[in-house]
C-alpha positions, 0 to 999 in steps of 0.5 A: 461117751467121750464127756464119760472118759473125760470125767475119769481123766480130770480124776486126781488120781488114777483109778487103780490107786484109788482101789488099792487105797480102797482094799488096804483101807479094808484089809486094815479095818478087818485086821483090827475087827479081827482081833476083837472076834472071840471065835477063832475060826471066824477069826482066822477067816477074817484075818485070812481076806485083812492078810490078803487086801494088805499083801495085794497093797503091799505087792502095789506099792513094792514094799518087800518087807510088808509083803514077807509079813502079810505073807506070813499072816496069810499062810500061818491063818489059812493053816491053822483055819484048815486045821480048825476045818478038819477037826486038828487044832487042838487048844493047850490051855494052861491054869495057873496051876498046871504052870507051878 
């Protein structure tokens, strides 16, 4: 058992970093994919778990402003994908008409 423990204390970086690495490593991959999605409920999802992986790596490494933006995305998704839920979103599509 102590070979087992050794093998994690001859590890370059400290397991909890390399968790970390890993979730903002996902939360930058679904930002990107989420940008790419047309349905904007799956949109708002994925935007909601990307917001969520990059305001944990945020809080981590202590970056304030990081934190305030990934907060802000967090909140603004998980709003408009609740309204989206309930049926209270509504789309204002404007033509090229409407706008003369």
């Amino acid at each position: 058992m102590s070979e087992f423990l050794d093998l994690f204390s001859t590890l370059p970086l400290p397991v909890i970093d390399i968790i970390m690495n890993v979730v903002a490593g996902l939360g930058a991959i679904l930002l990107t994919y989420g940008i790419f999605l047309e349905a904007e409920r799956h949109q708002d999802a994925v935007f909601i778990v990307a917001s969520a992986c990059l305001l944990t790596y945020s809080i981590w490494i202590g970056n304030k402003i990081f934190s305030l933006a990934m907060l802000g995305l967090l909140v603004g998704s998980s709003i408009e994908y609740i309204e989206i839920i309930i049926g209270k979103h509504k789309h204002s599509i404007a033509t090229s008409d409407e706008k003369k």
